[in-house]
PyMOL commands that place a pseudoatom at each C-alpha (Angstrom):
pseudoatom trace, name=CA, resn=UNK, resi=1, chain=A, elem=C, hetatm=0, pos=[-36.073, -22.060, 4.423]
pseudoatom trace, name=CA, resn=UNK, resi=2, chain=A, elem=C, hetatm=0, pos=[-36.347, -18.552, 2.937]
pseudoatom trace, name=CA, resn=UNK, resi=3, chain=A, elem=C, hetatm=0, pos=[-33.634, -15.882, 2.869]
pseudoatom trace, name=CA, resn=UNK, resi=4, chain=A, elem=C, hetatm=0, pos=[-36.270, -13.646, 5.031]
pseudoatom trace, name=CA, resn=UNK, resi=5, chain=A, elem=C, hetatm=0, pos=[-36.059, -16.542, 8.379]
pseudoatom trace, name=CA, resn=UNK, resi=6, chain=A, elem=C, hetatm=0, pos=[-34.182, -17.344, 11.040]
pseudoatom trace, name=CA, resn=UNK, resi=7, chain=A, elem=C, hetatm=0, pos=[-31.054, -19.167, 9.537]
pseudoatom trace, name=CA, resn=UNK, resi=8, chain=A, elem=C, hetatm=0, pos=[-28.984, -20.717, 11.873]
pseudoatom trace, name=CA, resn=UNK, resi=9, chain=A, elem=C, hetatm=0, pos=[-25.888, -18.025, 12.488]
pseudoatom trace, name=CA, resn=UNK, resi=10, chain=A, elem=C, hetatm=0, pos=[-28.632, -14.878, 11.635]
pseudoatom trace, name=CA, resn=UNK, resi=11, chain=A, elem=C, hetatm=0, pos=[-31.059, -13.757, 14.638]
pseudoatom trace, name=CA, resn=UNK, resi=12, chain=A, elem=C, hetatm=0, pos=[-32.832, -11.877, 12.035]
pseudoatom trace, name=CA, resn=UNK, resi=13, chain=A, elem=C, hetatm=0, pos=[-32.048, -11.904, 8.474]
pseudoatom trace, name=CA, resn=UNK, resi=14, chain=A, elem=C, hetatm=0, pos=[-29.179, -13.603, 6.608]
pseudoatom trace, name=CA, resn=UNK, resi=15, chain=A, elem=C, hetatm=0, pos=[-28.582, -10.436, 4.437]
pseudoatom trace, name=CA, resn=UNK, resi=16, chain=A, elem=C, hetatm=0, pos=[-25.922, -12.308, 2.246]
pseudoatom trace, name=CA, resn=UNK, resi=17, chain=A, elem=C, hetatm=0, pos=[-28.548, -14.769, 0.734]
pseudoatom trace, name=CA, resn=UNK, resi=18, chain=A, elem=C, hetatm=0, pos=[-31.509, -11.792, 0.873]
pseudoatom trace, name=CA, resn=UNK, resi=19, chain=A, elem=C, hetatm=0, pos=[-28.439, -9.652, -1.329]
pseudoatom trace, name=CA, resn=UNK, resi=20, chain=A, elem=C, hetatm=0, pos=[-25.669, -11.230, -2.525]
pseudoatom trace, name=CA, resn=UNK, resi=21, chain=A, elem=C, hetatm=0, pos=[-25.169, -8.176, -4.610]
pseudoatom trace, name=CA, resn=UNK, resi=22, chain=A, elem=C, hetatm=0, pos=[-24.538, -6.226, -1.624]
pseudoatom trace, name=CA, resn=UNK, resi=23, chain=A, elem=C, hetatm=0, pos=[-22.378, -8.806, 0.033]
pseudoatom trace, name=CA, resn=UNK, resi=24, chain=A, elem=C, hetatm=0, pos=[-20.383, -9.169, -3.021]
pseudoatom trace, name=CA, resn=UNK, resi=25, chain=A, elem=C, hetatm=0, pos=[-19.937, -5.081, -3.341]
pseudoatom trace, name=CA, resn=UNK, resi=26, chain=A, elem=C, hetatm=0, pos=[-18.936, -5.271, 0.401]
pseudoatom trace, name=CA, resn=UNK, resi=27, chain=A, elem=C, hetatm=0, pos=[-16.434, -7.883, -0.810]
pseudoatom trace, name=CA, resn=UNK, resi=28, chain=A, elem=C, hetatm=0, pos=[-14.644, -6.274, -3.597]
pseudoatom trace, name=CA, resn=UNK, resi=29, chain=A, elem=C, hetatm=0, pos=[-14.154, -3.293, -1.070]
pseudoatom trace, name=CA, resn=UNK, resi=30, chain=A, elem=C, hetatm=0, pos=[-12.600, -4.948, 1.413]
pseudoatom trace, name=CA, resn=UNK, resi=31, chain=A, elem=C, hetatm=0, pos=[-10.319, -6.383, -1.561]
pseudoatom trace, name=CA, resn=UNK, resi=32, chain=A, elem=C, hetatm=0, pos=[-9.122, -3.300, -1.828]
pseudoatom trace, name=CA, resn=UNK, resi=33, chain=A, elem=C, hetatm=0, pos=[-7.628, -2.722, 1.663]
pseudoatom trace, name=CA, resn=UNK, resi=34, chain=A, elem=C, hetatm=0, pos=[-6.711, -6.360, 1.631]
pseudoatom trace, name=CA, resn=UNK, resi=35, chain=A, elem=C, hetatm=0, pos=[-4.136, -6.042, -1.882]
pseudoatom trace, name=CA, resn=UNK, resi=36, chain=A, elem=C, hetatm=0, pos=[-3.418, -2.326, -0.819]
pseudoatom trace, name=CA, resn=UNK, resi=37, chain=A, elem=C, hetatm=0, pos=[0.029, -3.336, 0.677]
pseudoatom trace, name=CA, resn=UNK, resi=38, chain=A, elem=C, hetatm=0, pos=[-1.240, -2.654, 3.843]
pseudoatom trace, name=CA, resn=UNK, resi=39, chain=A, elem=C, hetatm=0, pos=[0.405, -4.942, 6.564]
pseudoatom trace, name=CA, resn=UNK, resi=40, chain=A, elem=C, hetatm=0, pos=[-2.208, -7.720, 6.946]
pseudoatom trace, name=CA, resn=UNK, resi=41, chain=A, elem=C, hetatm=0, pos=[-1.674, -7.441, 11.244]
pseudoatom trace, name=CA, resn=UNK, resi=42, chain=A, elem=C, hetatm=0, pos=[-2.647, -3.923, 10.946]
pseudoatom trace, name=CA, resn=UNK, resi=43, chain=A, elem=C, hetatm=0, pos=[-5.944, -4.557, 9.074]
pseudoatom trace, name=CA, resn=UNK, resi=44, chain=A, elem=C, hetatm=0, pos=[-6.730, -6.931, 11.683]
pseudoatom trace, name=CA, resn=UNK, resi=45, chain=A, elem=C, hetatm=0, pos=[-6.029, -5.027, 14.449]
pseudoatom trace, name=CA, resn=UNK, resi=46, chain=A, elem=C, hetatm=0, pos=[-7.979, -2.000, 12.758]
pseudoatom trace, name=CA, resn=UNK, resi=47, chain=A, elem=C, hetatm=0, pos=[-10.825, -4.604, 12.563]
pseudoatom trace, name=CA, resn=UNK, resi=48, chain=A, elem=C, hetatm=0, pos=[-11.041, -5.533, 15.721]
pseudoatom trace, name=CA, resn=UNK, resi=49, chain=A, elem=C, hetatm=0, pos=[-10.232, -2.046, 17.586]
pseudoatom trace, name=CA, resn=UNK, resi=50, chain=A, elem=C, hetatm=0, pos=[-13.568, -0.733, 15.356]
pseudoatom trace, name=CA, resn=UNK, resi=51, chain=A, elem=C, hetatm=0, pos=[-15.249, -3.674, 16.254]
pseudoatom trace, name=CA, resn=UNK, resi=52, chain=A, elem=C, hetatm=0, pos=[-14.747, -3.441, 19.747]
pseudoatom trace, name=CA, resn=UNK, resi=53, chain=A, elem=C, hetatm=0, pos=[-16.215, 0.051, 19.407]
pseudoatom trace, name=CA, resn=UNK, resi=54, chain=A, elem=C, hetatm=0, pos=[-18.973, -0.485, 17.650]
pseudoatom trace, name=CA, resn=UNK, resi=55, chain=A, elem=C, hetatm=0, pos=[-19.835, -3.784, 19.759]
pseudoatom trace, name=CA, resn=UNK, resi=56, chain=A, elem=C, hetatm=0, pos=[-19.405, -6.395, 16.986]
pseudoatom trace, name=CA, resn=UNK, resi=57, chain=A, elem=C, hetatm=0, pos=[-19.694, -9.993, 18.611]
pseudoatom trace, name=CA, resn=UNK, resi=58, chain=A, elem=C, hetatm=0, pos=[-19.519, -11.689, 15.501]
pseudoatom trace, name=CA, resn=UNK, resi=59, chain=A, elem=C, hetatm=0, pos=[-16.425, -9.559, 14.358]
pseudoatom trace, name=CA, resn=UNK, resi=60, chain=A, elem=C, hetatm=0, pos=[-14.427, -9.416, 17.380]
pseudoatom trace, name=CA, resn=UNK, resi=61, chain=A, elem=C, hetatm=0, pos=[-14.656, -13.285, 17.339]
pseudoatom trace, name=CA, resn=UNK, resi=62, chain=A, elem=C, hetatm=0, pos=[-13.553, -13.206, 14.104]
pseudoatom trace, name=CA, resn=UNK, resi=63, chain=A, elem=C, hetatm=0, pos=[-10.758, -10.811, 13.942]
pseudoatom trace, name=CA, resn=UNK, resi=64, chain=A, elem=C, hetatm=0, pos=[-9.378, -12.039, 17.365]
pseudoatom trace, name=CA, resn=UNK, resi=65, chain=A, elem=C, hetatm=0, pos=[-8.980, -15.907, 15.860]
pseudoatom trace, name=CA, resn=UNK, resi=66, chain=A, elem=C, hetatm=0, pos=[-7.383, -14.335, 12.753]
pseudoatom trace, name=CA, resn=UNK, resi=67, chain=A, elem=C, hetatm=0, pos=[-4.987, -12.099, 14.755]
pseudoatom trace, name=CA, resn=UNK, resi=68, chain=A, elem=C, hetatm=0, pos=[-3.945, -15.330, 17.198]
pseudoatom trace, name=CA, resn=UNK, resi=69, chain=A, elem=C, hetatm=0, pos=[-3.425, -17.407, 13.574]
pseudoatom trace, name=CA, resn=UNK, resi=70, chain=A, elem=C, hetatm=0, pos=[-1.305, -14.505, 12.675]
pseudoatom trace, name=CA, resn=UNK, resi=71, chain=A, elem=C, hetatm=0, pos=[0.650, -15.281, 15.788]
pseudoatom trace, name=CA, resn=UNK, resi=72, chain=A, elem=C, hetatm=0, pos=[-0.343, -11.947, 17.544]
pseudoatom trace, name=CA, resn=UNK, resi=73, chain=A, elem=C, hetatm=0, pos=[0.488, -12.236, 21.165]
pseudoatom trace, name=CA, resn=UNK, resi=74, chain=A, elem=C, hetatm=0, pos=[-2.442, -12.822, 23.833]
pseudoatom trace, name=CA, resn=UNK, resi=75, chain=A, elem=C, hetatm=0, pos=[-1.573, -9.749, 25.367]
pseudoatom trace, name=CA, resn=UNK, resi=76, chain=A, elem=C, hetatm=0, pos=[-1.178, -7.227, 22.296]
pseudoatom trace, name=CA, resn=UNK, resi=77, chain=A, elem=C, hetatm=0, pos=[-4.532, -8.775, 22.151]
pseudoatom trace, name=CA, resn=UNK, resi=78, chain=A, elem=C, hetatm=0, pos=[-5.990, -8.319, 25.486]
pseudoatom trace, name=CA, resn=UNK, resi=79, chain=A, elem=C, hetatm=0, pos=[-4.713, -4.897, 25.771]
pseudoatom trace, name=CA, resn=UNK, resi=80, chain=A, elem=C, hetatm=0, pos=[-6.211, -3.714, 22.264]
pseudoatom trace, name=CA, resn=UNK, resi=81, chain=A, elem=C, hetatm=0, pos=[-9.115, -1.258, 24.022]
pseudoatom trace, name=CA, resn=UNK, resi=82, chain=A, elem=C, hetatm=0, pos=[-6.564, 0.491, 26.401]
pseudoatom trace, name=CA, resn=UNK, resi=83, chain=A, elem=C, hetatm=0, pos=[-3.380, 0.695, 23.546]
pseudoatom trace, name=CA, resn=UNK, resi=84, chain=A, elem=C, hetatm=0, pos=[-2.716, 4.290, 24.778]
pseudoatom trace, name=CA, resn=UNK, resi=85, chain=A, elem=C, hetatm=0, pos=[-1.663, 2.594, 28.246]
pseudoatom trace, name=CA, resn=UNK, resi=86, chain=A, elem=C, hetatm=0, pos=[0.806, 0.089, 26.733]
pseudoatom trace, name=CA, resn=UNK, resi=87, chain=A, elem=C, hetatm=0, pos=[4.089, 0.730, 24.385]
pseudoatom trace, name=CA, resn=UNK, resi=88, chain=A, elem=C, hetatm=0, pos=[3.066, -3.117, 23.075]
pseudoatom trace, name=CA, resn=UNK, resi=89, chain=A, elem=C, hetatm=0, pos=[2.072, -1.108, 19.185]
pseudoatom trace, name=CA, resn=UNK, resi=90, chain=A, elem=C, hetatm=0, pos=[4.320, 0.388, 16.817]
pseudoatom trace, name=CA, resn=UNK, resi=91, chain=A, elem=C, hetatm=0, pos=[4.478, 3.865, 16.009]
pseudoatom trace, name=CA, resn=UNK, resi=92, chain=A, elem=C, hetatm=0, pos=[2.736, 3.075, 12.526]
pseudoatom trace, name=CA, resn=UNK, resi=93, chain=A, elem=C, hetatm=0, pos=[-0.303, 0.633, 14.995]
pseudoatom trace, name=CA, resn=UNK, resi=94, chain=A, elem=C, hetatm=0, pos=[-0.578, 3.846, 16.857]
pseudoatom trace, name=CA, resn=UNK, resi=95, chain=A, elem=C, hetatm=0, pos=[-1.225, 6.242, 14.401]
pseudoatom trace, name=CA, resn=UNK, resi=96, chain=A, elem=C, hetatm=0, pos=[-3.913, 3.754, 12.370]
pseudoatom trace, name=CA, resn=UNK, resi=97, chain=A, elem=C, hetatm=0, pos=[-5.712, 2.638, 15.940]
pseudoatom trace, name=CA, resn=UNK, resi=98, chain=A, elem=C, hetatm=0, pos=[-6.256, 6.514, 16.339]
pseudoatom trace, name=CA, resn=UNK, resi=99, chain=A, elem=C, hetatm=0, pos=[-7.194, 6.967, 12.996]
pseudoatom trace, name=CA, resn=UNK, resi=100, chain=A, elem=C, hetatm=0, pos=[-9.396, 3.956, 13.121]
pseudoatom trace, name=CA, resn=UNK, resi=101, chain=A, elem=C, hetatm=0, pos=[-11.144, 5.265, 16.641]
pseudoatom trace, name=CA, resn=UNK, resi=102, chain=A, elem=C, hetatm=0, pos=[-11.576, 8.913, 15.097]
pseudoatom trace, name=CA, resn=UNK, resi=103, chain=A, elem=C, hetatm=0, pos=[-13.644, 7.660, 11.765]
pseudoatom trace, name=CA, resn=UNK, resi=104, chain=A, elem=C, hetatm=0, pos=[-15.552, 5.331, 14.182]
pseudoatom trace, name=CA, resn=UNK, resi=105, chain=A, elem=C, hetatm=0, pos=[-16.599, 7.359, 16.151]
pseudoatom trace, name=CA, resn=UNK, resi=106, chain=A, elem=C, hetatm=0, pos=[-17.463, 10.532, 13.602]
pseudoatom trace, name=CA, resn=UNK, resi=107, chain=A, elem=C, hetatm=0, pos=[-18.927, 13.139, 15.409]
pseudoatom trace, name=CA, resn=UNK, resi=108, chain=A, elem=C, hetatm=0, pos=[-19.877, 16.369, 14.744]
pseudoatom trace, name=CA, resn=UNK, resi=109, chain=A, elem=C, hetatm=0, pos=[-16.349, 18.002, 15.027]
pseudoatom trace, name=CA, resn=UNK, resi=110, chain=A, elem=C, hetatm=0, pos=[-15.318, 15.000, 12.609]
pseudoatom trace, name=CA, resn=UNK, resi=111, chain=A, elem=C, hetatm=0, pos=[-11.589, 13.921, 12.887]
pseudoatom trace, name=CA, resn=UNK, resi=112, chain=A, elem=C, hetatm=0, pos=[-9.240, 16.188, 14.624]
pseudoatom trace, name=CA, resn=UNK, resi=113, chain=A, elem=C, hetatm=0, pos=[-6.099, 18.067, 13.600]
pseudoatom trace, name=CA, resn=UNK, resi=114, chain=A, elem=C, hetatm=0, pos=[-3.837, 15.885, 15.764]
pseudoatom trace, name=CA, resn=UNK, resi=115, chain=A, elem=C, hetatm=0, pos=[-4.884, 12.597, 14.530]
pseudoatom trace, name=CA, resn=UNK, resi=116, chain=A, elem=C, hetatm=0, pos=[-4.827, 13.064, 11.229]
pseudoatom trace, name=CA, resn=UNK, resi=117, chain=A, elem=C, hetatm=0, pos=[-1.553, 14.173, 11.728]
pseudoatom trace, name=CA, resn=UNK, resi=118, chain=A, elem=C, hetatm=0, pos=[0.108, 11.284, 13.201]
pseudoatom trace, name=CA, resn=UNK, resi=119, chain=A, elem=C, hetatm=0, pos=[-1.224, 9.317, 10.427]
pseudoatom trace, name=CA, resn=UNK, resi=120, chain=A, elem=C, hetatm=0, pos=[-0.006, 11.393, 7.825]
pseudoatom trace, name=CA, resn=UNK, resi=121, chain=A, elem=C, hetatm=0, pos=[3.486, 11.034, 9.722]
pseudoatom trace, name=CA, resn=UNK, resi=122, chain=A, elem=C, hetatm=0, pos=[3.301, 7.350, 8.948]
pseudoatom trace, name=CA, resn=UNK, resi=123, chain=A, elem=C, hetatm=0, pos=[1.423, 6.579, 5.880]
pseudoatom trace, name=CA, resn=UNK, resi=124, chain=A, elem=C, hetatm=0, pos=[1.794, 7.955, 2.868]
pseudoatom trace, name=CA, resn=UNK, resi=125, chain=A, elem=C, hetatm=0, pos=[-0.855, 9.803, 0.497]
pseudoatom trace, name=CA, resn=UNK, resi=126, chain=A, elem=C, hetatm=0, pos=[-2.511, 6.104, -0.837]
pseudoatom trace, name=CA, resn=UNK, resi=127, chain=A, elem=C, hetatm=0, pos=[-1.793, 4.256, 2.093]
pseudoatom trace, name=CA, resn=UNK, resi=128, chain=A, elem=C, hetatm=0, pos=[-3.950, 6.596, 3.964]
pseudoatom trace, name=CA, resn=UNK, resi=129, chain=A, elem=C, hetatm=0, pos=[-6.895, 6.317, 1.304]
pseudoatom trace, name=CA, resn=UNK, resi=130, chain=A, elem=C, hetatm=0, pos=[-6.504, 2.474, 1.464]
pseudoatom trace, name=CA, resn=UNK, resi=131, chain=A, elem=C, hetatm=0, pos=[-6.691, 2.962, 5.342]
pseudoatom trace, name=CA, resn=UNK, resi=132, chain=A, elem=C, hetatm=0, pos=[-9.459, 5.149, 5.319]
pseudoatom trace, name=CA, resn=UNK, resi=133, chain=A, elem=C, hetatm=0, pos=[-11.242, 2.229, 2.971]
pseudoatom trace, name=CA, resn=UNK, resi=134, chain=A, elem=C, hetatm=0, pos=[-10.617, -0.728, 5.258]
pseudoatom trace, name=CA, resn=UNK, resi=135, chain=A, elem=C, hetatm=0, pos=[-11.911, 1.472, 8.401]
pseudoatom trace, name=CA, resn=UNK, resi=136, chain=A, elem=C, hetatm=0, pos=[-14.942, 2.339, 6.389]
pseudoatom trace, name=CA, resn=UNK, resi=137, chain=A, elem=C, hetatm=0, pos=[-15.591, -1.618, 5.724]
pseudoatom trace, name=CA, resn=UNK, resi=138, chain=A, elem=C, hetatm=0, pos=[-15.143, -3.142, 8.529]
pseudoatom trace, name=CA, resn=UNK, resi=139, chain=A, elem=C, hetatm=0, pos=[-17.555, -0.292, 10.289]
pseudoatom trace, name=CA, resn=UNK, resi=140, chain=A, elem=C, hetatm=0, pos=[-19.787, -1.225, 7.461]
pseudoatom trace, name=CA, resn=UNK, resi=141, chain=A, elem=C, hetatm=0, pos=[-20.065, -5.405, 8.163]
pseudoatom trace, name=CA, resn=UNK, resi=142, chain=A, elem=C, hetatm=0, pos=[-19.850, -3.906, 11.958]
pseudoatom trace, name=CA, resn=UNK, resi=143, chain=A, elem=C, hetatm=0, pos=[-23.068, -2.666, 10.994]
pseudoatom trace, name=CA, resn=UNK, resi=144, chain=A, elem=C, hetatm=0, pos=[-24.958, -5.169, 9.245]
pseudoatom trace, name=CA, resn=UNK, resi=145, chain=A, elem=C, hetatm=0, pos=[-23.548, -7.867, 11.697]
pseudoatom trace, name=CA, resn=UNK, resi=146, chain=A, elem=C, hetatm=0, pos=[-25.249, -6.066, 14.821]
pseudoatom trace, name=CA, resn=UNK, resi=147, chain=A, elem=C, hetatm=0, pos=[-28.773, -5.250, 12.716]
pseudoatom trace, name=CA, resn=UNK, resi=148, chain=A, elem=C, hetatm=0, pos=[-29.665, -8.493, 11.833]
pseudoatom trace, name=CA, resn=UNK, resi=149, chain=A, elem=C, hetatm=0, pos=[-27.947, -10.257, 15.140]
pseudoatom trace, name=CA, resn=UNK, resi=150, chain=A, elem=C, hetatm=0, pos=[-24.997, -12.425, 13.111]
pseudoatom trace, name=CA, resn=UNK, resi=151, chain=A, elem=C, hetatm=0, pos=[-23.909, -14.867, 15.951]
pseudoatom trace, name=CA, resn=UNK, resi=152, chain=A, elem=C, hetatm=0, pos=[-20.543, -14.688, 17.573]
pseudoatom trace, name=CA, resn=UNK, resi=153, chain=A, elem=C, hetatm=0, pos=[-18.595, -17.113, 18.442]
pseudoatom trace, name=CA, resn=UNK, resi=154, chain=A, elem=C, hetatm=0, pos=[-18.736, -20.090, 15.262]
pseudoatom trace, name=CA, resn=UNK, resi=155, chain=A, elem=C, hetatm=0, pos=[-15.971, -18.604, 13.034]
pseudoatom trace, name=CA, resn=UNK, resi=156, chain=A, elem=C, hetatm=0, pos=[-13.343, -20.186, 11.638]
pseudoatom trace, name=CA, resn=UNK, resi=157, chain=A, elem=C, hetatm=0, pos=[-9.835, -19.045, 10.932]
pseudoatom trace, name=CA, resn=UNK, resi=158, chain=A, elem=C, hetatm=0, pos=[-9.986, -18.099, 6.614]
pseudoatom trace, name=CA, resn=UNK, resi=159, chain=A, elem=C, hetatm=0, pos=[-13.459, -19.294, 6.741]
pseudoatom trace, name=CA, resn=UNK, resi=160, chain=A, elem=C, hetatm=0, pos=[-14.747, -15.836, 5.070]
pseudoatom trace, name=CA, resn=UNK, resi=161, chain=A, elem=C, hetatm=0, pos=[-11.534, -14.944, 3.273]
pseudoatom trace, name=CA, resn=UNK, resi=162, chain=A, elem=C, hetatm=0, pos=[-11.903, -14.550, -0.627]
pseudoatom trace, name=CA, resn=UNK, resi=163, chain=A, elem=C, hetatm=0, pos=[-10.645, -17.847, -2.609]
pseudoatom trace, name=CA, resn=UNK, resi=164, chain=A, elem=C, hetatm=0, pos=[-7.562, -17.344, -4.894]
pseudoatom trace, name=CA, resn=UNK, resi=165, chain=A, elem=C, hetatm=0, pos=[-8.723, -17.480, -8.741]
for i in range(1, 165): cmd.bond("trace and resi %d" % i, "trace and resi %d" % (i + 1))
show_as sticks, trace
zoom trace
């Protein structure tokens, strides 16, 4: 079967055999957020908040099995979309879900005054660049996920995570 066909897992294309150039490039990136010192919990909740906003099946299945195997609670998990309405995330959640919502959802005004405020209050100057990287990744496999139709719902926990060298 050719990169270019339906491959069991791709509706369309299964853009990591058609360019594993790209998918390695989109790998070393997401090293970077990944040995940034970010808390691993908060990259997974970033990854599944941006996910949820962008409409990600294949990512929201993934990042909600990986947050569970984490031992994030059912409900932190369930009440991920409406985290304004609960006091269930951290000062530090807060201020990276906001962050994460404002860079997903660029618009023309870009990212307010206020939000990048309450992230500067709780991460400092590389933390936020290391941030701003893992938000920009995970929109980015967001992306490719929903244009060639990855299906949701076959992931395993670690299944995608690097291997140790």
């Amino acid at each position: 079967m050719t990169a270019h066909m339906k491959t069991p897992g791709f509706g369309r294309l299964n853009y990591a055999a058609v360019s594993p150039g790209a998918l390695q490039a989109m790998m070393k990136l997401g090293e970077q957020a990944r040995k940034s010192g970010l808390e691993d919990i908060l990259l997974e909740l970033l990854n599944l908040r941006a996910s949820q906003l962008n409409g990600c099946g294949f990512c929201i299945d993934m990042h909600t099995k990986e947050l569970r195997a984490a031992g994030v609670s059912e409900q932190k998990l369930y009440l991920l979309s409406v985290w304004r309405e609960t006091a269930l995330y951290s000062p530090r959640e807060r201020a990276a879900l906001a962050w994460t919502e404002a860079l997903t959802r660029l618009g023309e005004g870009g990212v307010p005054d206020d939000v990048y405020d309450e992230v500067r209050a709780q991460f400092n100057d590389g933390e936020l660049v290391d941030l701003t990287v893992a938000i920009n990744v995970i929109n980015g496999w967001n992306r490719l996920n929903i244009a060639f139709h990855a299906e949701a719902g076959h992931y395993r926990v670690g299944s995608l995570k690097p291997k140790s060298a």
